[in-house]
Steps between C-alpha positions, in 0.01 A plus 500: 500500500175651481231382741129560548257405761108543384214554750442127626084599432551543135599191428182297415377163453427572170682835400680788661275772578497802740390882559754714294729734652438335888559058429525535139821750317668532215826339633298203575402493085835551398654195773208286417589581097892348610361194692240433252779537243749285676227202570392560089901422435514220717213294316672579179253819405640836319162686412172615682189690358434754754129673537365747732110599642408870529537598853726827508791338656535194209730693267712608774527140636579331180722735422717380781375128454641539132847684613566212735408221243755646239734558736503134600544402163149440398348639148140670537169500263332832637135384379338870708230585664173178527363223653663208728367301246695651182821447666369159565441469155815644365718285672361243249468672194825684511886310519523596867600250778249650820323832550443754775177707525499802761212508634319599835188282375171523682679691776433845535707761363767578742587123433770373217636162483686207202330212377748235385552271240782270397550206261125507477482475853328726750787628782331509806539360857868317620622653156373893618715447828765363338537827295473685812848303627661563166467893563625443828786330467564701154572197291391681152630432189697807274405515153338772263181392349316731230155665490245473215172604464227288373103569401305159579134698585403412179587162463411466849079607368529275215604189690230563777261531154663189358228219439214695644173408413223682752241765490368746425411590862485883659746483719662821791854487566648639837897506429546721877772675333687268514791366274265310262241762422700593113547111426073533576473761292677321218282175608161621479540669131554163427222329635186457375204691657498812699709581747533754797804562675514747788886556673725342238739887540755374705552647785749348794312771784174302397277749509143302457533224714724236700618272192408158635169346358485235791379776730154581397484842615787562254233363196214822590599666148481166286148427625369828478644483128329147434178612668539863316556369106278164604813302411554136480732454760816763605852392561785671749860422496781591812738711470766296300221269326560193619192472720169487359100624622211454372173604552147354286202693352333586825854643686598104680832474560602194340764370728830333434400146528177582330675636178714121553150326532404696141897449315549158580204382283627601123860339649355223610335421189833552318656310789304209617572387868765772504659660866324821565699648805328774767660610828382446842269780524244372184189416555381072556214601193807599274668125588190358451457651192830398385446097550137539360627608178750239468821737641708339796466771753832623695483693803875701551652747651409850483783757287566509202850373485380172672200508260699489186783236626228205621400567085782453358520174766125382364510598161209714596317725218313732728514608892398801661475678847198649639762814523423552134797383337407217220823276348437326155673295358276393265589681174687720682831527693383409868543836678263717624335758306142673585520631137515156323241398780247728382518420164481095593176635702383641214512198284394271784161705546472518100537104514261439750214645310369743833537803649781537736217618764332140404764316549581683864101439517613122506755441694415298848459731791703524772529770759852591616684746678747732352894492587514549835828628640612542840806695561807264684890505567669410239677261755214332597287452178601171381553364842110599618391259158724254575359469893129510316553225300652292762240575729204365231681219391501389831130558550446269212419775223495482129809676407717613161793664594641550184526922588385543820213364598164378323263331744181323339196479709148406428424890452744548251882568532723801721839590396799684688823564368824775566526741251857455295500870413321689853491464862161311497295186525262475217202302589173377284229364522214306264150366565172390333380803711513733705472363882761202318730779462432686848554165644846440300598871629455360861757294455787711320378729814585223746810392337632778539419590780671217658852648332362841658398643192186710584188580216479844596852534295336356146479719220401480179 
C-alpha cells in the first residue's frame, strides 16, 4: 500500500501551500490528487473542475494533481490556465461536484499551493489535516477517472458583465501578471469607457512587481498610471485575482474595509437591514458605516475560508477583508473574486453620483497604523494571545475575542492576533489621531513585552 507523508508546514488553515521543489513537490500533487480523490468518493462525488494560476511550476503540479485524481477514480474538467475566481465560478456553472485551483496566490514565485472546494464547500482546516492522514496511512481509493478539457473564460467575462449597469469612468488596470490579466483583457473591451491596463502578459517570474495589492509599495506602477493618463481611479489584482486594490484620482489607496464602506451601500439598498460581514482587522468607521446605513454589522474572523462559512451561516450578501478579498453573494455566487469586485465598484461609484476621489474625500478620518508583524515561534504564537487576553480581562478591559484580541479604549481600538499561515503576531492599531494611535502602540508594546516579545523585532 502506497503511503505519503507531506511537509507538516504545507498544510494550511486555509489551503496547502509551500516553496516548490524544497516543502512543496510533485509527489505531494499527485498523493494529495489520491486523498482528495478518496475524500471526493467518500461524500458521494465522481467529478472536479480543475484550474491552474501562471507561476512556472502550475502545469507541472496539476499535472500530477490530475494523475492522482484519475487514478483514484475521480473524472476531471481541465478548465486551464486563470483566476481563483474562474474555478470558483466553474464549479457552479459546469456539472462538477468540487474544484481545485493550483495556485501559489499572493506568495511570491518560488511558492505553489491547492485551493479546495467540495460540495460547495471550501476544504480547509481539520479537513486539510485529515487529508494529510489519508496519504499517510495510504487509504486511497483505485479507480480510473477521465480527463476533458473545457473553455469557461468566456462565459466566465460574460457572467462578471451580467446585469451591469455603471460608467463610463477612465479607469487603469494593474493585473501583476498574474493569472487574471487575459480574463481583464476580455473585461475591459467590454466595458464602457477607456481603459488602461499595464501587466495583464502573464508571467509566473513576475517581472514588474510583487503581485499583492495590499502592500502599497507593490501599487507604484498603478498610481503613476492614474496620475500619468489623469484617470478616474486605477485598480490592481494579486496574483490569482482573488484579492482586490484600489487606488482614487489623486493615487489613495483605498483600503479593504474602505472599498466594504463604498459596496455595502448599493447592497444595502437592495438588502435592507441585511448582514454585511468584515474580519477582525476592519476599521470601527467601516462598522459604523454599516449600522448607519441600515446593514447589521458583523465583525469575524480573518481568512477567507472562515469568511465565506459564517455567510452561508447568516445568509450574508456581502463581507470582505481588509486583505482585499470581497465575497458577494448578492447576485453572485458568494466567493471571492477581485474581478467581479471591480466591476460592483464600478457601478457603486456610478450610483453614487461622485467621483471615487469624492467619495474617499468623505469618508470619516481616522489615523491608523499599518499591519504590524512581529516575527514569533510558531509554538508560542497562539499561546502569547491567549496570556494577553487573560491578562486584560483581568485588568477590567473592553475585550472581543472573537480572533485574537480587539481591545476598545477611549482612543480607539488595538488588535493582536497569530497569523494562521506565518510565524507571526499581527498587531493593529486605530485612532481619531495620531498621539491616540502612539498611545494604543504603547500598549501592544507592553503586552508583549510581558510574554517577552521585544518592539525592536516588528516589521512591517
Amino acid at each position: 500500500m502506497a503511503r505519503h507523508s507531506f511537509n507538516p508546514t504545507i498544510l494550511r488553515e486555509y489551503d496547502i501551500r509551500g516553496i516548490v521543489g524544497d516543502t512543496l513537490t510533485e509527489a505531494d500533487a499527485y498523493a494529495l490528487g489520491r486523498s482528495f480523490a478518496a475524500k471526493a468518493h467518500g461524500e458521494g462525488a465522481r467529478t472536479l473542475a480543475i484550474g491552474r494560476d501562471g507561476r512556472t511550476h502550475s502545469g507541472m503540479l496539476e499535472a500530477e494533481l490530475i494523475r492522482g485524481l484519475t487514478e483514484g477514480g475521480v473524472s476531471v474538467m481541465q478548465i486551464g490556465m486563470g483566476p481563483s475566481p474562474m474555478l470558483y465560478f466553474a464549479t457552479h456553472y459546469l456539472d462538477v461536484d468540487g474544484g481545485i485551483q493550483v495556485t501559489g496566490s499572493h506568495n511570491p514565485a518560488n511558492y505553489n499551493g491547492f485551493k479546495m472546494l467540495l460540495k460547495g464547500r471550501s476544504v480547509y482546516g481539520a479537513e486539510i489535516q485529515e487529508l494529510g492522514e489519508r496519504a499517510k496511512s495510504g487509504h486511497w481509493h483505485q479507480g480510473s477517472g477521465t480527463v476533458e478539457e473545457v473553455d469557461v473564460r468566456a462565459a466566465y467575462a460574460n457572467r462578471l458583465l451580467q446585469d451591469f449597469s455603471g460608467g463610463p469612468f477612465r479607469i487603469g488596470w494593474d493585473a501583476g501578471n498574474g493569472a487574471a490579466g487575459p480574463i481583464l483583457d476580455m473585461l475591459i473591451d467590454r466595458l464602457p469607457g477607456r481603459h488602461y491596463a499595464i501587466f495583464t502578459q502573464v508571467d509566473g517570474t513576475f517581472p514588474n512587481h510583487h503581485p499583492d495589492p495590499t502592500v502599497e509599495a507593490n501599487l507604484a506602477d498603478l498610481k503613476a498610471l492614474v496620475a500619468d493618463k489623469q484617470l478616474d481611479f486605477g485598480i490592481a489584482f494579486d496574483g490569482d485575482g482573488d484579492r482586490i486594490g484600489a487606488v482614487d484620482g489623486l493615487g489613495r489607496v483605498i483600503w479593504g474595509d474602505q472599498l466594504l464602506a463604498i459596496l455595502a451601500g448599493p447592497v444595502l439598498e437592495a438588502e435592507p437591514g441585511a448582514t454585511i460581514i468584515a474580519d477582525v482587522k476592519a476599521s470601527q468607521v467601516l462598522f459604523d458605516r454599516i449600522a448607519e446605513l441600515g446593514g447589521q454589522p458583523l465583525m469575524w474572523k480573518t481568512g477567507h475560508s472562515l469568511i465565506k462559512s459564517k455567510m452561508k451561516e447568516t445568509g450574508a450578501p456581502l463581507a470582505g477583508e481588509m486583505s482585499g478579498h470581497i465575497f458577494f453573494k448578492h447576485r453572485w455566487y458568494g466567493f471571492d473574486d477581485a474581478l467581479y469586485a471591480a466591476v460592483r465598484l464600478i457601478e457603486a461609484v456610478s450610483a453614487s453620483g461622485q467621483s471615487l476621489t469624492a467619495i474617499m474625500d468623505a469618508m470619516p478620518k481616522s489615523v491608523a497604523t499599518p499591519e504590524l508583524r512581529f516575527p514569533v515561534d510558531e509554538v508560542r504564537k497562539f499561546a502569547i494571545v491567549d496570556e494577553v487576553r487573560d491578562r486584560l480581562t483581568a485588568d477590567g478591559a473592553k475585550v472581543d475575542a472573537t480572533d485574537g484580541v480587539r481591545v476598545s479604549t477611549p482612543d480607539g481600538w488595538w488588535l493582536l492576533r497569530a497569523s494562521n499561515t506565518q510565524d507571526v503576531l499581527v498587531a493593529r492599531a486605530e485612532a481619531k489621531d495620531q498621539a491616540g494611535v502612539k498611545r494604543l502602540v504603547d500598549q501592544i508594546d507592553e503586552q508583549l513585552a510581558k510574554s517577552g516579545i521585544e518592539r525592536a523585532e516588528a516589521v512591517h
